[in-house]
MARVEX-487704 format. One record per atom (N, C-alpha, C, CB): x, y, z; residue number from 1; residue in one letter. Coordinates in steps of 0.05 Angstrom, whole numbers, always signed. Glycine has a CB too. Layout:
# MARVEX-487704
X;Y;Z;NUM;a
...
# end
This chain:
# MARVEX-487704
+786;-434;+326;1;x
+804;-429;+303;1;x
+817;-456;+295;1;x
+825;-407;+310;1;x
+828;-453;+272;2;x
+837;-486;+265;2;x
+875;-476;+255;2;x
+811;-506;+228;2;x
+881;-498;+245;3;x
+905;-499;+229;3;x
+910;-484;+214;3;x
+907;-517;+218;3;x
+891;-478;+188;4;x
+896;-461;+174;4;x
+894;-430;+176;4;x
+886;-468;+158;4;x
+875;-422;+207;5;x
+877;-402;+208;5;x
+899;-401;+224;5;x
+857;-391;+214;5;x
+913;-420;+240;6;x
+933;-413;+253;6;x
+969;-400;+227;6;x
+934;-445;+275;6;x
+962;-413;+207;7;x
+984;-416;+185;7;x
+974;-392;+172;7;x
+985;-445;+164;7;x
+949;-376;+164;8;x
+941;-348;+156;8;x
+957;-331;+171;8;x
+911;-341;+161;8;x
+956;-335;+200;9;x
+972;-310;+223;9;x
+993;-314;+223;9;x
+967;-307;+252;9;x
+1006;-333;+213;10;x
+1034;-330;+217;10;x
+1050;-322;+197;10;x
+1045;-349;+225;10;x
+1043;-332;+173;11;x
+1050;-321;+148;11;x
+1041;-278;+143;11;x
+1031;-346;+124;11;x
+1017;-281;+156;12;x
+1016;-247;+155;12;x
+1028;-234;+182;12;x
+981;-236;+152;12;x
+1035;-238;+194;13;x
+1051;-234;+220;13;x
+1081;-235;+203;13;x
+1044;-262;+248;13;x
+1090;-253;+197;14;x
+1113;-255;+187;14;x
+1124;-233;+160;14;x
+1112;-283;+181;14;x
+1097;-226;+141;15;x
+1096;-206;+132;15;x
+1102;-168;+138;15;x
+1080;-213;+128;15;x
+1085;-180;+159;16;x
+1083;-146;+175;16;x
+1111;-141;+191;16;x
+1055;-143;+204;16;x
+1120;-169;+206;17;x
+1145;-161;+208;17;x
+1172;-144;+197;17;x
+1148;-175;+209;17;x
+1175;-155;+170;18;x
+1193;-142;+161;18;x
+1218;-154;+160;18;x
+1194;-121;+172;18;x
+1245;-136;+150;19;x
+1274;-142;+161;19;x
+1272;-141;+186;19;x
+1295;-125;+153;19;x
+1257;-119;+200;20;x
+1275;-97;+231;20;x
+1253;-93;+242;20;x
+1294;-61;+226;20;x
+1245;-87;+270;21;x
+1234;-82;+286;21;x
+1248;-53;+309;21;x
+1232;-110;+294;21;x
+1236;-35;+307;22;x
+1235;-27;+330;22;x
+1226;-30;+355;22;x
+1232;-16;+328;22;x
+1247;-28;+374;23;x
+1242;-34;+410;23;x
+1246;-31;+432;23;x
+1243;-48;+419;23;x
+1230;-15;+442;24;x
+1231;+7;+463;24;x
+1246;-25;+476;24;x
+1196;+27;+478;24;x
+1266;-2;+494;25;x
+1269;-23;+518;25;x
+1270;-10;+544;25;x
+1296;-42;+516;25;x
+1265;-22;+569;26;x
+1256;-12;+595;26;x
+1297;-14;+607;26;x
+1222;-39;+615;26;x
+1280;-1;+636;27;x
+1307;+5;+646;27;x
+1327;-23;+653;27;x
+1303;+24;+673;27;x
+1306;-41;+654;28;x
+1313;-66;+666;28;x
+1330;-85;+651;28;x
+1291;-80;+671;28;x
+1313;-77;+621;29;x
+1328;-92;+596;29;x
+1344;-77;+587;29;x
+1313;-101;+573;29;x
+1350;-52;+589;30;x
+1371;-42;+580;30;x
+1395;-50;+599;30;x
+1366;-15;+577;30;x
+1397;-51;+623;31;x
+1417;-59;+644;31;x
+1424;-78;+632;31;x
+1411;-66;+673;31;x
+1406;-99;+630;32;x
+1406;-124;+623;32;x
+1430;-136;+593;32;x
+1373;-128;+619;32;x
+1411;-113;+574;33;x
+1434;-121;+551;33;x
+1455;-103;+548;33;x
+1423;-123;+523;33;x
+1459;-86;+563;34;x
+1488;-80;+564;34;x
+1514;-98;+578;34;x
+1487;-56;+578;34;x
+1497;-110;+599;35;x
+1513;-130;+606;35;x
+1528;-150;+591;35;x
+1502;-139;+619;35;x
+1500;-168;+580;36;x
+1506;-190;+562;36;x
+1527;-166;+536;36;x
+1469;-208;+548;36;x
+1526;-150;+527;37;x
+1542;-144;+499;37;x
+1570;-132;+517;37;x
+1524;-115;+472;37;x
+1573;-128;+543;38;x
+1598;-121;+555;38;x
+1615;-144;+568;38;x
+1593;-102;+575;38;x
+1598;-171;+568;39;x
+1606;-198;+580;39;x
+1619;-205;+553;39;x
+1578;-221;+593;39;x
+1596;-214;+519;40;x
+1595;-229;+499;40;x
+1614;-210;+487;40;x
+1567;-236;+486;40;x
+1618;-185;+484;41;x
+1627;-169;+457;41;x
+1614;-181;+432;41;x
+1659;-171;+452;41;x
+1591;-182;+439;42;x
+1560;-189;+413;42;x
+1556;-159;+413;42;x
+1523;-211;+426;42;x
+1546;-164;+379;43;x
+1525;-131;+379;43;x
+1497;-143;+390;43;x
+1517;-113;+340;43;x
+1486;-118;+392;44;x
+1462;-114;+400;44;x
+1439;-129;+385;44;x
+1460;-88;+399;44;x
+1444;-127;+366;45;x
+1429;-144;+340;45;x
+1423;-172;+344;45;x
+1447;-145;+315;45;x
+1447;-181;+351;46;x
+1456;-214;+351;46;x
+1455;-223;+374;46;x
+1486;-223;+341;46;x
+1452;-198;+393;47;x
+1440;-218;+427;47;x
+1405;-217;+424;47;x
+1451;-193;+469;47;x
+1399;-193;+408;48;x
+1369;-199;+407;48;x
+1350;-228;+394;48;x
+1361;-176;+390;48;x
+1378;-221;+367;49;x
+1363;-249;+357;49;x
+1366;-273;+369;49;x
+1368;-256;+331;49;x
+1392;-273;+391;50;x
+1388;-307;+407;50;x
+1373;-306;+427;50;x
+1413;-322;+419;50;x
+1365;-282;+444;51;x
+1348;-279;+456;51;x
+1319;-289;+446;51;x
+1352;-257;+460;51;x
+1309;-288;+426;52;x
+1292;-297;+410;52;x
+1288;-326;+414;52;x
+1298;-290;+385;52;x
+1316;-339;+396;53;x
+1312;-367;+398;53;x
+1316;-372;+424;53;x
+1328;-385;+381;53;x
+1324;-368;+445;54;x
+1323;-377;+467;54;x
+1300;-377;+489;54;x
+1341;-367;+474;54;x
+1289;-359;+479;55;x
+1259;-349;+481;55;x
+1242;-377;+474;55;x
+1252;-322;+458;55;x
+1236;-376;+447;56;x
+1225;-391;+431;56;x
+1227;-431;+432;56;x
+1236;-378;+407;56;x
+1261;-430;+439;57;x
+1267;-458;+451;57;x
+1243;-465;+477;57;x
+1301;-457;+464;57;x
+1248;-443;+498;58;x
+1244;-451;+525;58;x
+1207;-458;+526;58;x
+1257;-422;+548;58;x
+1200;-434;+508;59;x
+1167;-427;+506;59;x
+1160;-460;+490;59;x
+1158;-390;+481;59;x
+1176;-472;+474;60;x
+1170;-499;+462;60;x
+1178;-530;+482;60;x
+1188;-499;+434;60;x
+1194;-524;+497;61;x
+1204;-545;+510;61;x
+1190;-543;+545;61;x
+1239;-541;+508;61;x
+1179;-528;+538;62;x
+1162;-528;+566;62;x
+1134;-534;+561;62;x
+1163;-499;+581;62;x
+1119;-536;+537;63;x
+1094;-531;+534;63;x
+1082;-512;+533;63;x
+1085;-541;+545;63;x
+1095;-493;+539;64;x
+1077;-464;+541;64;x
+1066;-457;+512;64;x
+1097;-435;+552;64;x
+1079;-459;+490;65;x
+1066;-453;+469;65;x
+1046;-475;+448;65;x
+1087;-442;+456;65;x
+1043;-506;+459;66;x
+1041;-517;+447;66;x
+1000;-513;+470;66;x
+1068;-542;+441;66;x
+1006;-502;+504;67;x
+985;-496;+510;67;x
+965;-470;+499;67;x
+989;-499;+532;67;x
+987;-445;+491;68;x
+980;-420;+479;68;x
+965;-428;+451;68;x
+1007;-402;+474;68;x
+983;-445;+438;69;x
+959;-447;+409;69;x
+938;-472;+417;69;x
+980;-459;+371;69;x
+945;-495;+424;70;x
+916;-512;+431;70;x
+890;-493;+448;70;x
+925;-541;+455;70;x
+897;-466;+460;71;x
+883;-458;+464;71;x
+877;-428;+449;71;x
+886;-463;+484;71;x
+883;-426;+434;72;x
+881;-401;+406;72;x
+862;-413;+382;72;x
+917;-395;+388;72;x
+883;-440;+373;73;x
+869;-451;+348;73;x
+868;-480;+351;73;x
+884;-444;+322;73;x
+869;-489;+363;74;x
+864;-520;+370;74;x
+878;-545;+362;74;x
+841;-525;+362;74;x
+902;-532;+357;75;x
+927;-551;+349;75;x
+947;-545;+368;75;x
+940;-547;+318;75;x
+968;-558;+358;76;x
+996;-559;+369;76;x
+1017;-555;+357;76;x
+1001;-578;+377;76;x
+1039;-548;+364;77;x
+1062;-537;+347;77;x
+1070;-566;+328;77;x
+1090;-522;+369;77;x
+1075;-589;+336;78;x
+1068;-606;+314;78;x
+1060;-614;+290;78;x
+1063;-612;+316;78;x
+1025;-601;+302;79;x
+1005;-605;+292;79;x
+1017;-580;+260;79;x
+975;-599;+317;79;x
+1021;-564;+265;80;x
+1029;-534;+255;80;x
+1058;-547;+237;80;x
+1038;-505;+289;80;x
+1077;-558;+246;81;x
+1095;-566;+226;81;x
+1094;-586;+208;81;x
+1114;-570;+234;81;x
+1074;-619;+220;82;x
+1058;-617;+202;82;x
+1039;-624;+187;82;x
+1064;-616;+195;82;x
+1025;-597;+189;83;x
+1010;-579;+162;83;x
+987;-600;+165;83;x
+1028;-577;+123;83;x
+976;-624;+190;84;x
+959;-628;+191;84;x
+949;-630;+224;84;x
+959;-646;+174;84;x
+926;-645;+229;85;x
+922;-639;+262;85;x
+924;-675;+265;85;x
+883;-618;+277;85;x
+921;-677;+292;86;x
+919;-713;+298;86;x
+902;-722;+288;86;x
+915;-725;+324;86;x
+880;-719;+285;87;x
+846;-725;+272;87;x
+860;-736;+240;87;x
+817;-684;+268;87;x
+872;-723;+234;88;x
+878;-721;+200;88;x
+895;-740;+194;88;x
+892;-693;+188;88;x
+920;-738;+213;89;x
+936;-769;+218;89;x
+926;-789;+210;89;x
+940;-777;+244;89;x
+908;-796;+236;90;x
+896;-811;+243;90;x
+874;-819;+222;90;x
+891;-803;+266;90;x
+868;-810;+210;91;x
+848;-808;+186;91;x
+810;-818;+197;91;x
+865;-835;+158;91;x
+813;-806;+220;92;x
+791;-802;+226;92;x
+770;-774;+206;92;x
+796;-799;+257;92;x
+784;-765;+199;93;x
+773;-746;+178;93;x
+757;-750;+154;93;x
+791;-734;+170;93;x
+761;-775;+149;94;x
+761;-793;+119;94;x
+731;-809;+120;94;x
+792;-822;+117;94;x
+713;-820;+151;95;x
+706;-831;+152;95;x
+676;-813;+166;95;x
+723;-849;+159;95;x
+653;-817;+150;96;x
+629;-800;+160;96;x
+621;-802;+188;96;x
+605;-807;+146;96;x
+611;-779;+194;97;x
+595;-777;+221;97;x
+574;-798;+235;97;x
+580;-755;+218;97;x
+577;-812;+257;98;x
+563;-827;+263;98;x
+536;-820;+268;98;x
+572;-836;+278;98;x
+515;-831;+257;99;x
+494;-820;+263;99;x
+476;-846;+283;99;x
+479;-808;+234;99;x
+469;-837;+312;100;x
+463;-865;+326;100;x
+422;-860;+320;100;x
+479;-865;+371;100;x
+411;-837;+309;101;x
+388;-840;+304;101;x
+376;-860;+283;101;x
+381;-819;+299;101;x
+400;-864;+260;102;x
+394;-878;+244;102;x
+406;-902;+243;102;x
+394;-868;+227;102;x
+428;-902;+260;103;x
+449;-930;+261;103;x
+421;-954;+259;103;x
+474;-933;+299;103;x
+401;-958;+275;104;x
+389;-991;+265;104;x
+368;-980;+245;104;x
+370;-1016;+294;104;x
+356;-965;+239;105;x
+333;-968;+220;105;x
+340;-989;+196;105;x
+325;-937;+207;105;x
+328;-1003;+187;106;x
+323;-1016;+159;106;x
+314;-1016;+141;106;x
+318;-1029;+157;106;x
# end
């Protein structure tokens, strides 16, 4: 998969999303965020969504997601913001395929 299919799924992912999500939660996470909204006096809403970015920070600052998409679509979250891959940078893209069958003929 490449770049642009990686930027197809996210934009239709981001679609399907919506405003709101429903989400079951287990017994564990429910303990869990009752705590945090009886510690924070946060709603429920607003610990989910930092839960998210905190999520999303850790999954980026560790590599975990930059190994999840190099191995999905063959970029990097970089690569993904932006909107090109290293090859393209680099402008190795610009310059034809080496061909070594014909490199000496005359």
């Amino acid at each position: 998969m490449t770049l642009e299919d990686l930027t197809t799924d996210v934009e239709e992912t981001y679609g399907e999303l919506g405003e709101s999500i429903d989400v079951e939660l287990d017994r564990e996470t429910r303990t869990e965020l009752a705590m945090l909204l009886a510690a924070t006096g946060a709603d429920a809403d607003e610990l989910v969504r930092r839960g998210i970015h905190a999520l999303f920070r850790t999954t980026v600052d560790t590599g975990d997601l930059d190994f999840q998409l190099r191995n999905g679509y063959d970029v990097s979250y970089d690569e993904y913001l932006m909107g090109m891959s290293v090859d393209e940078m680099a402008g190795e893209s610009q310059y034809p395929q080496r061909d070594d069958e014909r490199r000496y003929r005359m």
